[in-house]
C-alpha positions as CSV (number, residue, x, y, z in Angstrom):
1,X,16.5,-5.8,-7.8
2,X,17.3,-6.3,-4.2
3,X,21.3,-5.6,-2.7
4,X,22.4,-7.7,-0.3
5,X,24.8,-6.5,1.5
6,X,28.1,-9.3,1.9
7,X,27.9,-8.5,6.0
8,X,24.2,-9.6,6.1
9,X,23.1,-11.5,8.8
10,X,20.9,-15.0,8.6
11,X,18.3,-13.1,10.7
12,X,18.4,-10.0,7.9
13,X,18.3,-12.3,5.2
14,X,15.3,-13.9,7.1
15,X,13.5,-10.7,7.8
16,X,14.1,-9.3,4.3
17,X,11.2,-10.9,2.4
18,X,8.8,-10.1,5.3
19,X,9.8,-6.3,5.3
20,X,10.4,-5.9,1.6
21,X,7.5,-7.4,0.2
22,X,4.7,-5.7,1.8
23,X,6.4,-2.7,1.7
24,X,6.6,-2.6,-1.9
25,X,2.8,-3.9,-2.0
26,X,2.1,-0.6,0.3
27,X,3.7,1.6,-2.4
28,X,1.8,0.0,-5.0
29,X,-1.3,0.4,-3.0
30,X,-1.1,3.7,-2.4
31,X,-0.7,4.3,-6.0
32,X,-3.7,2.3,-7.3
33,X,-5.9,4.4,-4.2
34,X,-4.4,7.5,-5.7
35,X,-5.4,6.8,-9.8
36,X,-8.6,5.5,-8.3
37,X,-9.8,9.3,-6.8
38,X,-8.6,11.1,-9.8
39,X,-12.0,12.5,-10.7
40,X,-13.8,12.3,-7.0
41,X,-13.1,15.0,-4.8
42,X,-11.2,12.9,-2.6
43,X,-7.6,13.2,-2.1
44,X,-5.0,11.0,-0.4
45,X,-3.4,13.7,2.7
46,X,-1.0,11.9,4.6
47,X,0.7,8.2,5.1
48,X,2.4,6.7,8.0
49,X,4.0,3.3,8.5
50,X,0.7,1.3,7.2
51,X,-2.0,3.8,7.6
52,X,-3.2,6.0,4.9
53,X,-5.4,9.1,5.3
54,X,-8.1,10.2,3.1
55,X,-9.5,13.9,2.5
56,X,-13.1,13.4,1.0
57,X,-16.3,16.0,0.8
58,X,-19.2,14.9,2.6
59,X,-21.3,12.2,0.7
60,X,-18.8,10.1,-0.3
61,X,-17.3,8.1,2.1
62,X,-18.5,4.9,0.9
63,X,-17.3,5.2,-2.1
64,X,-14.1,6.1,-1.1
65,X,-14.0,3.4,1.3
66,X,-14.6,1.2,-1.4
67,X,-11.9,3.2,-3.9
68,X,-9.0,2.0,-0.9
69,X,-10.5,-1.5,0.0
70,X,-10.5,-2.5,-3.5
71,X,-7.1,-1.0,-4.0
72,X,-5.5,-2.7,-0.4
73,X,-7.4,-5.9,-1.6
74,X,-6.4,-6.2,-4.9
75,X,-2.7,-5.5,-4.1
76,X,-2.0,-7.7,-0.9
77,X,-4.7,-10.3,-2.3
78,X,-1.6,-11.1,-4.9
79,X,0.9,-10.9,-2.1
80,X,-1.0,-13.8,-0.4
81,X,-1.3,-15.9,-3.4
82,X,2.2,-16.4,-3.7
């Protein structure tokens, strides 16, 4: 559940869906990226703002890359269809 504060402005109240939503999606994201390299020797190292960085052994970067496109996808894809 969201709080709104009572001193919110019309432009917060406008902004709010447009910085909570995808913000929550990210979150999501990241944890959907995260359960899908349990068992590859790849392994989520650092986030920031809406960039996430990815440790992997040589070899595997496409399947990594496909690991975090299917994830982003999958997550924001829903995000759209509303």
């Amino acid at each position: 559940m969201i709080q709104i504060p009572d001193n919110a402005t019309d432009t917060s109240l406008f902004c709010l869906p447009l910085q909570a939503n995808p913000a929550d999606s990210f979150k999501l994201a990241l944890y959907h990226i995260y359960r899908g390299l349990q068992g590859v020797d790849a392994r989520i190292v650092h986030t920031l703002h809406n960039e996430i960085i990815v440790e992997a052994r040589d070899g595997i970067e496409d399947q990594v890359q496909t690991i975090v496109e299917e994830a982003m996808e999958s997550v924001f894809g829903r995000l759209n269809s509303k």
